[in-house]
N, CA, C and O atoms as a Tinker XYZ file with bonds, in Angstrom:
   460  protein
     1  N     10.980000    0.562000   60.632000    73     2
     2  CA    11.557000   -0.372000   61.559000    64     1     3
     3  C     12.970000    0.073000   61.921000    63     2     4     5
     4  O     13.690000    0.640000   61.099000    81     3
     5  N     13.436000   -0.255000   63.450000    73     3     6
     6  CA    14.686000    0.158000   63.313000    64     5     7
     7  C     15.648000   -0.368000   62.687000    63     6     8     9
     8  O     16.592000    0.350000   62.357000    81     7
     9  N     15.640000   -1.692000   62.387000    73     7    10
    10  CA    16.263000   -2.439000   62.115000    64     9    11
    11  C     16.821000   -1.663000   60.637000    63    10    12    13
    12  O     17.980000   -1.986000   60.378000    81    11
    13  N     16.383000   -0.992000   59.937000    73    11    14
    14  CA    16.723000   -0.551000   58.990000    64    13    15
    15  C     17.239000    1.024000   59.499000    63    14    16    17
    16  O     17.360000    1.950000   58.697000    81    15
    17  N     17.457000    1.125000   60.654000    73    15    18
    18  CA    17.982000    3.039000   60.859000    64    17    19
    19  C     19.680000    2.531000   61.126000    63    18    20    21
    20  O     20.678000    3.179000   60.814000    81    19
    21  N     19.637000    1.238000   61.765000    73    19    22
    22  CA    20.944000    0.956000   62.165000    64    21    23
    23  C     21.476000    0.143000   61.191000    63    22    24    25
    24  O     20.671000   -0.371000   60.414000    81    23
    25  N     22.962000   -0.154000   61.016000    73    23    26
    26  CA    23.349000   -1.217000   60.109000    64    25    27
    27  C     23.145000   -2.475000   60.521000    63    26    28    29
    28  O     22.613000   -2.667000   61.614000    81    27
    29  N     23.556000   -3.587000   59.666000    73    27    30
    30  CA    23.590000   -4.809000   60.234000    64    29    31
    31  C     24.723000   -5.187000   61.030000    63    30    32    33
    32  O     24.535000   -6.010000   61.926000    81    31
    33  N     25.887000   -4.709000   60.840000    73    31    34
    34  CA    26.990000   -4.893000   61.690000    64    33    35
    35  C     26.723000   -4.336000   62.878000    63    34    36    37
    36  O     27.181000   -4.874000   63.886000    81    35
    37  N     25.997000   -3.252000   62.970000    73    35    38
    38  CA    25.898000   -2.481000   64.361000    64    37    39
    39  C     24.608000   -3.819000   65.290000    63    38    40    41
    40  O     24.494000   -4.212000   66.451000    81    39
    41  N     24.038000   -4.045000   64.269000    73    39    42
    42  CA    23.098000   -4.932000   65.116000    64    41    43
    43  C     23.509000   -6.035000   65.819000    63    42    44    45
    44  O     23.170000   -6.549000   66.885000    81    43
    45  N     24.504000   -6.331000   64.778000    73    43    46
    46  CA    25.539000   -7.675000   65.220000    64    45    47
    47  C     26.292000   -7.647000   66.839000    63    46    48    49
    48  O     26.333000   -8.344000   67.853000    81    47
    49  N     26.841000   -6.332000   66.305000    73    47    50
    50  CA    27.756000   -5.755000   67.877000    64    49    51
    51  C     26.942000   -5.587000   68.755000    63    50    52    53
    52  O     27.379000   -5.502000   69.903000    81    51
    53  N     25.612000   -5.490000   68.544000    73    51    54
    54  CA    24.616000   -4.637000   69.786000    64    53    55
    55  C     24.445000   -6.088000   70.800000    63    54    56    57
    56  O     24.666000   -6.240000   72.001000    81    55
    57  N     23.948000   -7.059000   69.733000    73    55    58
    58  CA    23.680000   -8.579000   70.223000    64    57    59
    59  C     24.411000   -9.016000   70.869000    63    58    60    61
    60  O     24.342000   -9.525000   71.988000    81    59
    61  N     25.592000   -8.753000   69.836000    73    59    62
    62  CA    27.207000   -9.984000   70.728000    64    61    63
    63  C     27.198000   -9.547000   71.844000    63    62    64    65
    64  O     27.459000  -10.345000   72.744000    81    63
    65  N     26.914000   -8.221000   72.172000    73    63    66
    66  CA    27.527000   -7.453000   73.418000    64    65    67
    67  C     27.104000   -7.826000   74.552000    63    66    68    69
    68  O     27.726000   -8.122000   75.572000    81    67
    69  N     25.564000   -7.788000   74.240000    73    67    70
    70  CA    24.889000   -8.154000   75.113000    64    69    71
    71  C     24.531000   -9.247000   75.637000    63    70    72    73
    72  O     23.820000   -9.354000   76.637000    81    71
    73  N     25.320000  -10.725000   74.558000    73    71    74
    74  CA    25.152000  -11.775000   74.967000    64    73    75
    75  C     25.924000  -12.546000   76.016000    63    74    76    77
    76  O     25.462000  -13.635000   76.356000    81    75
    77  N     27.050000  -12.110000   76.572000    73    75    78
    78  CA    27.277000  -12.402000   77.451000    64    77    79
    79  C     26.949000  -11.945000   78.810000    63    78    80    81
    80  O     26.608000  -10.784000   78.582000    81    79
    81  N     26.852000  -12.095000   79.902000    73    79    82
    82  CA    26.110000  -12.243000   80.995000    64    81    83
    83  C     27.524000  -10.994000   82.247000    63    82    84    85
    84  O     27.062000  -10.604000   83.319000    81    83
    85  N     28.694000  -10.671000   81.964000    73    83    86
    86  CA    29.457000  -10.147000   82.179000    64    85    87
    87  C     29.541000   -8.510000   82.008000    63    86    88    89
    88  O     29.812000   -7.683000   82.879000    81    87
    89  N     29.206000   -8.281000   80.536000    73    87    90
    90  CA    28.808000   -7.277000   79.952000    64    89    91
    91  C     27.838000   -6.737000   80.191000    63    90    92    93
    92  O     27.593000   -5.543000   80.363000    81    91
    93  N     27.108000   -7.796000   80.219000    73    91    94
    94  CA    25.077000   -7.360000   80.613000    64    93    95
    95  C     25.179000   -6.778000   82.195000    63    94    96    97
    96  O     24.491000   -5.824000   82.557000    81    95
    97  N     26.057000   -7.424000   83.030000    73    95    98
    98  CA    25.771000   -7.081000   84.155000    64    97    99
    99  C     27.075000   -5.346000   84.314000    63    98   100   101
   100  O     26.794000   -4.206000   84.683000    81    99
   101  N     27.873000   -5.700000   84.034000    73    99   102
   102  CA    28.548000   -4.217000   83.570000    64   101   103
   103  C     27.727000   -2.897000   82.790000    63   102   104   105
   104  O     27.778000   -1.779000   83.304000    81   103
   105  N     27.142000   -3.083000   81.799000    73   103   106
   106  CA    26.046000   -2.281000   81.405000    64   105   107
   107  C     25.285000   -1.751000   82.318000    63   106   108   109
   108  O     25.194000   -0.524000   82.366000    81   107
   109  N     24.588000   -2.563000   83.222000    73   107   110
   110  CA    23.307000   -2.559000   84.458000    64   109   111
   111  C     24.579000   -1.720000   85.332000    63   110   112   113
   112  O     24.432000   -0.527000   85.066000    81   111
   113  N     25.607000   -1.880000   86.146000    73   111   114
   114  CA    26.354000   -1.186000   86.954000    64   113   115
   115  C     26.367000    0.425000   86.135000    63   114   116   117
   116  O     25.687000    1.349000   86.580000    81   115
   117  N     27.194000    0.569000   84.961000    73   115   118
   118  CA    27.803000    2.124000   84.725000    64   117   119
   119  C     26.588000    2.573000   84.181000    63   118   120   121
   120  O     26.569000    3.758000   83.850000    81   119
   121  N     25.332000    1.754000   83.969000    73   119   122
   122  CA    23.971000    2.823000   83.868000    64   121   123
   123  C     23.581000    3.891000   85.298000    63   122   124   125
   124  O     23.099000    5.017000   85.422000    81   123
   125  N     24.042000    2.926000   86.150000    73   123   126
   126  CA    23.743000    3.625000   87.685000    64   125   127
   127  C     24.792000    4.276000   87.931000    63   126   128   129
   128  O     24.648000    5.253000   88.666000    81   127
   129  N     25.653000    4.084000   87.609000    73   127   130
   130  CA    26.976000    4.797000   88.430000    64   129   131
   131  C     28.386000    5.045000   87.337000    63   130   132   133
   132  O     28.594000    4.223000   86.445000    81   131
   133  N     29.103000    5.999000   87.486000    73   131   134
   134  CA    30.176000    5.612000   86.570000    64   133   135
   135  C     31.246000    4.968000   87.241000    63   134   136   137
   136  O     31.191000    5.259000   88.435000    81   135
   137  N     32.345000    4.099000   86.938000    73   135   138
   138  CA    33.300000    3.119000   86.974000    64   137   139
   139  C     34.427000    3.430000   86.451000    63   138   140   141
   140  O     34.468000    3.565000   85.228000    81   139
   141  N     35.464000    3.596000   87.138000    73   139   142
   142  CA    36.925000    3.190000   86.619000    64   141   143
   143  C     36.801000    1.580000   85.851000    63   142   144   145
   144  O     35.924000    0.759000   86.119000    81   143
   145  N     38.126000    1.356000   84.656000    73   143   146
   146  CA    37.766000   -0.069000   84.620000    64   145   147
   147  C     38.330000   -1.083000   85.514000    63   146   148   149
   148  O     38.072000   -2.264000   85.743000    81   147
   149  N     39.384000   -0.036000   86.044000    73   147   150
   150  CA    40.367000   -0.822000   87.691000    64   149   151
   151  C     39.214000   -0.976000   88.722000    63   150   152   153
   152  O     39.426000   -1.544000   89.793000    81   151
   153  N     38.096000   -0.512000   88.428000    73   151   154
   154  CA    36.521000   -0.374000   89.775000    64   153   155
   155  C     35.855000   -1.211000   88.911000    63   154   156   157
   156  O     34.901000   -1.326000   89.681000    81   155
   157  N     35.664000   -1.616000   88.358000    73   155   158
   158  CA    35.072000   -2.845000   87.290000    64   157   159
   159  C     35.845000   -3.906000   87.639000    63   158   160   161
   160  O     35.319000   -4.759000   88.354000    81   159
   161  N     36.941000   -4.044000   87.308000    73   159   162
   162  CA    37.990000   -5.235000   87.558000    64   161   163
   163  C     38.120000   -5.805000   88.817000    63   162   164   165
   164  O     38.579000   -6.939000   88.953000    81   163
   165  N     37.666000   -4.943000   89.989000    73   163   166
   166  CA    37.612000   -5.458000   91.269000    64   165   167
   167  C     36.286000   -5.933000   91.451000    63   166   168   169
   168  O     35.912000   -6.487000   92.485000    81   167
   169  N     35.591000   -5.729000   90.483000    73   167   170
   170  CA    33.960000   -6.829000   91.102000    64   169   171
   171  C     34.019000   -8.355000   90.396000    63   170   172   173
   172  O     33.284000   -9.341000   90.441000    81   171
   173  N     35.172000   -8.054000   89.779000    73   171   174
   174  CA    35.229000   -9.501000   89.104000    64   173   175
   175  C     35.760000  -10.622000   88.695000    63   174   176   177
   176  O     36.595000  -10.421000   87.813000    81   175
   177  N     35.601000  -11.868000   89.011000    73   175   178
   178  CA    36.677000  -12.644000   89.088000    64   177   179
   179  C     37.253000  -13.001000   87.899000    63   178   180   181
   180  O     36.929000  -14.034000   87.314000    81   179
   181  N     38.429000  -11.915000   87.317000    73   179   182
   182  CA    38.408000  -11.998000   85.995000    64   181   183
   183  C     39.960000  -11.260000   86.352000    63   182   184   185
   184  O     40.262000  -10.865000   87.478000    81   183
   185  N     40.916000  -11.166000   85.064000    73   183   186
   186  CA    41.886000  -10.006000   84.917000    64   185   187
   187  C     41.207000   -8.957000   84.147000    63   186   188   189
   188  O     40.290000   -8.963000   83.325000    81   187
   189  N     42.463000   -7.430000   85.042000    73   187   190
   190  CA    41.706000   -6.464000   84.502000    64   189   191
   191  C     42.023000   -6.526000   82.977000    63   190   192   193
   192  O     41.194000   -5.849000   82.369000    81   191
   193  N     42.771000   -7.000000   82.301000    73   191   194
   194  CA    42.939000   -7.061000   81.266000    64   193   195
   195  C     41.865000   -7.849000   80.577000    63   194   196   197
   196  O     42.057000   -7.394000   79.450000    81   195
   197  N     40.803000   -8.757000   80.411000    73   195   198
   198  CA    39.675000   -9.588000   80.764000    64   197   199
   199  C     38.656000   -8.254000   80.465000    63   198   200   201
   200  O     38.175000   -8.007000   79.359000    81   199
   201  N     38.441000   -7.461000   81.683000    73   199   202
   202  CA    37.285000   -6.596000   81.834000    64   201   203
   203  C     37.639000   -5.399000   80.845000    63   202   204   205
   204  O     36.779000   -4.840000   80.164000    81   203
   205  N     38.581000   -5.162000   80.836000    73   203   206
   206  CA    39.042000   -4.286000   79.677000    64   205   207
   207  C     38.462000   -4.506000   78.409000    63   206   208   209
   208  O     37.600000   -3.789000   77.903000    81   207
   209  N     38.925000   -5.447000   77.944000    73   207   210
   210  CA    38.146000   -6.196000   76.742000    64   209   211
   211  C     36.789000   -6.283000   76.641000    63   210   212   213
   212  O     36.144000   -5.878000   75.674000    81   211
   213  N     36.331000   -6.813000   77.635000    73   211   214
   214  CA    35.098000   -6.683000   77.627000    64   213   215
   215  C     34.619000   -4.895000   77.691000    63   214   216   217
   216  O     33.415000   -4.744000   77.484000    81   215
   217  N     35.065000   -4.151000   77.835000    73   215   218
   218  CA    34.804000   -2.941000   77.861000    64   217   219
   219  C     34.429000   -2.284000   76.624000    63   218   220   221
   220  O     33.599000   -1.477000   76.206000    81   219
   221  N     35.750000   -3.231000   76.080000    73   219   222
   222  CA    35.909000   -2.711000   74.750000    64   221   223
   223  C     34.645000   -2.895000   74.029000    63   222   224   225
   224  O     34.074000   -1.881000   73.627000    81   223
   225  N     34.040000   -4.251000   73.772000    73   223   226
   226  CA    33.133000   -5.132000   73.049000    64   225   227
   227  C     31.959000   -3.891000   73.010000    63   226   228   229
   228  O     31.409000   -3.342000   72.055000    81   227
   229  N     31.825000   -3.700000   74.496000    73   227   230
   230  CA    30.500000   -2.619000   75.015000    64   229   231
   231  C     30.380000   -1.164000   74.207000    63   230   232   233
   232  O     29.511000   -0.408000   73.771000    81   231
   233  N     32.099000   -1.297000   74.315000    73   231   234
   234  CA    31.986000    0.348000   73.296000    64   233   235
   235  C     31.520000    0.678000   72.282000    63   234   236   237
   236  O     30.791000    1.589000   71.890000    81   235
   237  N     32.476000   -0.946000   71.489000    73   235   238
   238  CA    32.433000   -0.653000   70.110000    64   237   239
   239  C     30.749000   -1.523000   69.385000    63   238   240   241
   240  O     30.444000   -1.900000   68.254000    81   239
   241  N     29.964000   -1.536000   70.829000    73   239   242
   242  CA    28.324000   -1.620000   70.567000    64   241   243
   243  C     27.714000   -0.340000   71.047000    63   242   244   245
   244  O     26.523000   -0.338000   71.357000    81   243
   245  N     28.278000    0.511000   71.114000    73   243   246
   246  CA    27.393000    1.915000   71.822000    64   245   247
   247  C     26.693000    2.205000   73.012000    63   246   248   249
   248  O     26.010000    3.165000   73.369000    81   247
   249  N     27.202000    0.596000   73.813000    73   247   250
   250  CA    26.719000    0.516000   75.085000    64   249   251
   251  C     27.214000    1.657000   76.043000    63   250   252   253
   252  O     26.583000    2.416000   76.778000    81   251
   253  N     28.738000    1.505000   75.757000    73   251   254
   254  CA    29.022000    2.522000   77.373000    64   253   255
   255  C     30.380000    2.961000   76.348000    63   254   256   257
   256  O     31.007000    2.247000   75.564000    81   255
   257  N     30.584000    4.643000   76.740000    73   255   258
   258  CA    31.950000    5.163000   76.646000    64   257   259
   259  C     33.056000    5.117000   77.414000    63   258   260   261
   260  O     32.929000    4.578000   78.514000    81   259
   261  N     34.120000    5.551000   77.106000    73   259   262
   262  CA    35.166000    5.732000   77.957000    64   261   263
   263  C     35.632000    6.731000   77.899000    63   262   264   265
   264  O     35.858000    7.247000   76.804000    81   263
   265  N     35.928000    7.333000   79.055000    73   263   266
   266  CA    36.411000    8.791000   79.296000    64   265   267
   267  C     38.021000    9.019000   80.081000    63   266   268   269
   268  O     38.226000    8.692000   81.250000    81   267
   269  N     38.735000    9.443000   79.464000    73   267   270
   270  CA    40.455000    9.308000   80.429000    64   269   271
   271  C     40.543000   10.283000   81.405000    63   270   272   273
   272  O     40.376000   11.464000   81.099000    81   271
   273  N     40.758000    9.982000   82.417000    73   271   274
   274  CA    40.865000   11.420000   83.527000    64   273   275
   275  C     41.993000   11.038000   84.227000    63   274   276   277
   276  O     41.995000    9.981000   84.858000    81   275
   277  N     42.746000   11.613000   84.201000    73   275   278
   278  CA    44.145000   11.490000   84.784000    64   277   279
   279  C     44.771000    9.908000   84.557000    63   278   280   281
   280  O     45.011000    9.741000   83.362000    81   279
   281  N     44.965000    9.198000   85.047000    73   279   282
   282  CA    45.443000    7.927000   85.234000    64   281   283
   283  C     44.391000    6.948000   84.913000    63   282   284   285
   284  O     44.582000    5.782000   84.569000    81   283
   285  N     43.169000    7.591000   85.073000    73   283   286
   286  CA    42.203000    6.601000   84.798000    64   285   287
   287  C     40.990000    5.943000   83.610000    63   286   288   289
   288  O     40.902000    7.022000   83.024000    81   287
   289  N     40.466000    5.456000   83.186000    73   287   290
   290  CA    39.854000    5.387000   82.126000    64   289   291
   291  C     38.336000    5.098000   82.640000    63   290   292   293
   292  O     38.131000    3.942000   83.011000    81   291
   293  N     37.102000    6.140000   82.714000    73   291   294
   294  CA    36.335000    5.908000   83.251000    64   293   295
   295  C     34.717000    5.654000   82.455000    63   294   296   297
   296  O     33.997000    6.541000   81.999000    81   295
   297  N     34.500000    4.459000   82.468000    73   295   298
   298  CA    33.417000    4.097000   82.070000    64   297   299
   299  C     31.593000    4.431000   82.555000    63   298   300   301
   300  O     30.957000    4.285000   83.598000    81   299
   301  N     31.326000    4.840000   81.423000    73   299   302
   302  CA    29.746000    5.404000   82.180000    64   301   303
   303  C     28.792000    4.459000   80.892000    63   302   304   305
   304  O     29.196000    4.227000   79.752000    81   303
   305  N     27.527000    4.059000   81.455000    73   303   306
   306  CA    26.537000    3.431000   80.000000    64   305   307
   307  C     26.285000    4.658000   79.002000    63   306   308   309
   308  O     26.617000    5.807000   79.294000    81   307
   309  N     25.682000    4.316000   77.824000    73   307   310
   310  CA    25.189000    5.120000   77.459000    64   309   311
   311  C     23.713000    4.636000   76.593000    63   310   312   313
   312  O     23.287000    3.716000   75.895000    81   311
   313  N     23.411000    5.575000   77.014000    73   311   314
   314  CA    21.462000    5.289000   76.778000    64   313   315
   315  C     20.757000    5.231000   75.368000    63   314   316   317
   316  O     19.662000    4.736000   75.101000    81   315
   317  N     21.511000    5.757000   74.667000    73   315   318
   318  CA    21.442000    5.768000   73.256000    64   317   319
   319  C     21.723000    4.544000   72.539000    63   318   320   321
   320  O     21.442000    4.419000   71.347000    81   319
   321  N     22.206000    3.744000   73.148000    73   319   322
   322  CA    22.894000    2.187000   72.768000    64   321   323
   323  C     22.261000    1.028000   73.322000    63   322   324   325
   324  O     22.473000   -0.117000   72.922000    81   323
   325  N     21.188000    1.457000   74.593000    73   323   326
   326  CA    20.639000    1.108000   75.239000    64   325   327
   327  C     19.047000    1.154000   74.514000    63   326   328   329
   328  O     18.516000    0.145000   74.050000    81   327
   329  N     18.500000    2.320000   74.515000    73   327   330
   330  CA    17.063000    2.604000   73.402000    64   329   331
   331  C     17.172000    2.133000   72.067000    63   330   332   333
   332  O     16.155000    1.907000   71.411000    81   331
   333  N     18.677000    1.910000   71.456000    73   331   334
   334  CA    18.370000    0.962000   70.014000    64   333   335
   335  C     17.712000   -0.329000   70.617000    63   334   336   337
   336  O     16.566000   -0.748000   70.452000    81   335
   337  N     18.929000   -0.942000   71.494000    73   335   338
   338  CA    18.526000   -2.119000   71.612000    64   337   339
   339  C     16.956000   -2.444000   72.391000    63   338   340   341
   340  O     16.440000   -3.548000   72.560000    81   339
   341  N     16.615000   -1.584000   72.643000    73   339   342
   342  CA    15.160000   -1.591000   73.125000    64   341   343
   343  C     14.049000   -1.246000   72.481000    63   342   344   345
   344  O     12.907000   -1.271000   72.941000    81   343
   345  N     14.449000   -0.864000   71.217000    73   343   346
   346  CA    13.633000   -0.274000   69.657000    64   345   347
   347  C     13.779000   -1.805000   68.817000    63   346   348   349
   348  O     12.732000   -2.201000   68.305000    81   347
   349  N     14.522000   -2.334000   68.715000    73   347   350
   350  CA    14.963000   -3.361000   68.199000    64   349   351
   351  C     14.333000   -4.410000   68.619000    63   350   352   353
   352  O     13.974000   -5.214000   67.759000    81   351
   353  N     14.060000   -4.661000   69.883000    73   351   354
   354  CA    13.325000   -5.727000   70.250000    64   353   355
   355  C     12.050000   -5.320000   70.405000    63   354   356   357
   356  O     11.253000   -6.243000   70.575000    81   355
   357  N     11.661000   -4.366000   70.400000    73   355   358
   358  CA    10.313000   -3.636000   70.416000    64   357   359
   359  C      9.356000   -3.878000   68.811000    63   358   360   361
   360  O      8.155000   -4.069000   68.623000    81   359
   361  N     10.788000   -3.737000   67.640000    73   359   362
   362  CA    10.231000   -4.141000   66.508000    64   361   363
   363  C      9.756000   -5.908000   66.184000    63   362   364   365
   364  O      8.741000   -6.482000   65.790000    81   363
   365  N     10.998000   -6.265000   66.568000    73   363   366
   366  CA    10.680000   -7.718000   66.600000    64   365   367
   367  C      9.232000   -8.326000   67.613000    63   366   368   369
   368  O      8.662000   -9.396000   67.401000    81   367
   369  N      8.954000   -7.573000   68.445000    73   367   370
   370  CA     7.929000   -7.782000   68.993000    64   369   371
   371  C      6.661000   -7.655000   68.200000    63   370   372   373
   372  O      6.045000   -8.709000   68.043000    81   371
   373  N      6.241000   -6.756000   67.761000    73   371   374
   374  CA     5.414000   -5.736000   66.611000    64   373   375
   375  C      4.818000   -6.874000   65.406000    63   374   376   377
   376  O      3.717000   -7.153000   64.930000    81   375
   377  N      6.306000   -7.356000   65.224000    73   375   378
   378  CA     6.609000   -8.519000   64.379000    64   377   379
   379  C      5.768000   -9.596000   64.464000    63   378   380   381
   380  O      4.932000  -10.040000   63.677000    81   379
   381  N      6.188000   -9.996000   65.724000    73   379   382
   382  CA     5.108000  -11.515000   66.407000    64   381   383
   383  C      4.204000  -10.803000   66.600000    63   382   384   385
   384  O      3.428000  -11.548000   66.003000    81   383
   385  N      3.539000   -9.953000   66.926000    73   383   386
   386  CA     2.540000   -9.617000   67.274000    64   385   387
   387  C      1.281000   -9.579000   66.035000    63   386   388   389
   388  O      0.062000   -9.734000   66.098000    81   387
   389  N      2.279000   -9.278000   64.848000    73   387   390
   390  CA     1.162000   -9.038000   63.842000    64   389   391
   391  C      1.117000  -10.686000   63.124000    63   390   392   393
   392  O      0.289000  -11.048000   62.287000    81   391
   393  N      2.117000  -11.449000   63.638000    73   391   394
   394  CA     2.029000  -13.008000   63.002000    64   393   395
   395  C      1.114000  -13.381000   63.296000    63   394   396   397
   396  O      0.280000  -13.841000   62.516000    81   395
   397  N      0.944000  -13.264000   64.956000    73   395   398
   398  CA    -0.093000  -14.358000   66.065000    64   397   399
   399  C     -1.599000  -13.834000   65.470000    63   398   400   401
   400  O     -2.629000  -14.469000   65.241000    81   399
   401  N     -1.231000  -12.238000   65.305000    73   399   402
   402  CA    -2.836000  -11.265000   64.968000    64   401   403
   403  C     -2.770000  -12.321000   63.900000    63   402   404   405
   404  O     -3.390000  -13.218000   64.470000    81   403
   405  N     -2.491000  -12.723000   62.938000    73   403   406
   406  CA    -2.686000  -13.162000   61.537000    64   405   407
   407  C     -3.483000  -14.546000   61.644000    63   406   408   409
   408  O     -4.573000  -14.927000   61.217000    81   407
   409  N     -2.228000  -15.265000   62.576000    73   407   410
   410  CA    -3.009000  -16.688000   62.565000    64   409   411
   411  C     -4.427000  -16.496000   63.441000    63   410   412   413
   412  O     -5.432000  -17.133000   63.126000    81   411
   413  N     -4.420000  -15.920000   64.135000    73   411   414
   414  CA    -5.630000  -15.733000   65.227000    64   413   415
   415  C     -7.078000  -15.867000   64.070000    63   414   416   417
   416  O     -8.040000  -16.630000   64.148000    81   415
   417  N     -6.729000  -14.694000   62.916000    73   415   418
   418  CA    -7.810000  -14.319000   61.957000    64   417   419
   419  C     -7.992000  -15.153000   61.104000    63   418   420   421
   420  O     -8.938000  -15.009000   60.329000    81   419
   421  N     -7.050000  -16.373000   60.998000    73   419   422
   422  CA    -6.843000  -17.374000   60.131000    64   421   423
   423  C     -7.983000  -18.301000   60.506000    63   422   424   425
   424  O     -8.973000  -18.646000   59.861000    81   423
   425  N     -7.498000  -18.662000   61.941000    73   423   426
   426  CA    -8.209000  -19.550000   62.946000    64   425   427
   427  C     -9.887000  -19.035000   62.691000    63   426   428   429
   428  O    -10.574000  -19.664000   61.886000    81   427
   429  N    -10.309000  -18.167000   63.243000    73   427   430
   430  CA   -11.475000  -17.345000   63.016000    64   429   431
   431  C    -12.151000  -17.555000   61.643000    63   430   432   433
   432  O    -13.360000  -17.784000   61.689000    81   431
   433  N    -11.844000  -17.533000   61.009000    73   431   434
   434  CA   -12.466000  -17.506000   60.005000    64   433   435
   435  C    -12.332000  -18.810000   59.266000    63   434   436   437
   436  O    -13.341000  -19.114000   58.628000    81   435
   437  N    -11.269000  -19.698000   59.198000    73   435   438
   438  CA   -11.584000  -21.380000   59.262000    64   437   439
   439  C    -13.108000  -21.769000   60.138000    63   438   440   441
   440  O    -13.930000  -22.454000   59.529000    81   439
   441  N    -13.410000  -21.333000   61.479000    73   439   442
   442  CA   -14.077000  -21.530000   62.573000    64   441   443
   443  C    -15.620000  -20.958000   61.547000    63   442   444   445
   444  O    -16.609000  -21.641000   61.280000    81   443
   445  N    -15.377000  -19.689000   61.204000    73   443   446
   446  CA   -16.667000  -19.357000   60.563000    64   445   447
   447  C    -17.253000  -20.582000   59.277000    63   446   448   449
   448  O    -18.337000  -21.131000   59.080000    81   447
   449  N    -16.031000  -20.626000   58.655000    73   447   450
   450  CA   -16.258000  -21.393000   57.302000    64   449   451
   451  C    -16.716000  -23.050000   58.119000    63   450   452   453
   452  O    -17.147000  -23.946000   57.394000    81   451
   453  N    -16.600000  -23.223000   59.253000    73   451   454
   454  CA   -17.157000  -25.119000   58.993000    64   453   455
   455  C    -18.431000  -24.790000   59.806000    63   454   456   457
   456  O    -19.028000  -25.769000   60.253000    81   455
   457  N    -18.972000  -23.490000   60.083000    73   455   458
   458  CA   -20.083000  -23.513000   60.494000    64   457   459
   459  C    -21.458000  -22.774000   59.488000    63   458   460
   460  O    -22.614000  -22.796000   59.912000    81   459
């Protein structure tokens, strides 16, 4: 399971990160394109100091890096931070999947036994 390749703190950060709706939609942008965070800060009604932070949150979940190029600090996703969190819910899926299989066989075979 992945849940055991990554730590629990990393899982923690992966979640928080993604739980806000700001981030999530920042993620979805520098997957397509890369971003200054001054080109981030202008899509949003926020201070850049605000989106910064939030930048940060993303980083320090493995969502997206930051790269300095002259004056600027330029944000791109990164996919590797992206496929945990998509391994992760993939396990938890796996998860329910083998519950529902369980009760299903439960059901079934109650069904056999009153007949």
């Amino acid at each position: 399971m992945v849940v055991g390749s990554i730590s629990e703190d990393e899982v923690d950060r992966l979640f928080r990160a993604l739980a806000d709706a700001t981030r999530r939609d920042i993620v979805a942008r520098v997957l397509v394109a890369e971003y200054s965070v001054s080109g981030l800060a202008e899509l949003y009604d926020m201070s850049f100091a605000a989106v910064q932070k939030h930048v940060a949150v993303l980083e320090r979940a493995s969502l997206v890096t930051k790269e300095k190029r002259g004056r600027e600090q330029i944000v791109r996703g990164e996919m590797d931070g992206v496929q945990n969190a998509r391994r992760l819910l993939d396990d938890y899926e796996r998860i329910w999947r083998r519950r529902v299989d369980r009760i299903t066989d439960i059901l079934a075979e109650d069904a056999e036994d009153e007949h």
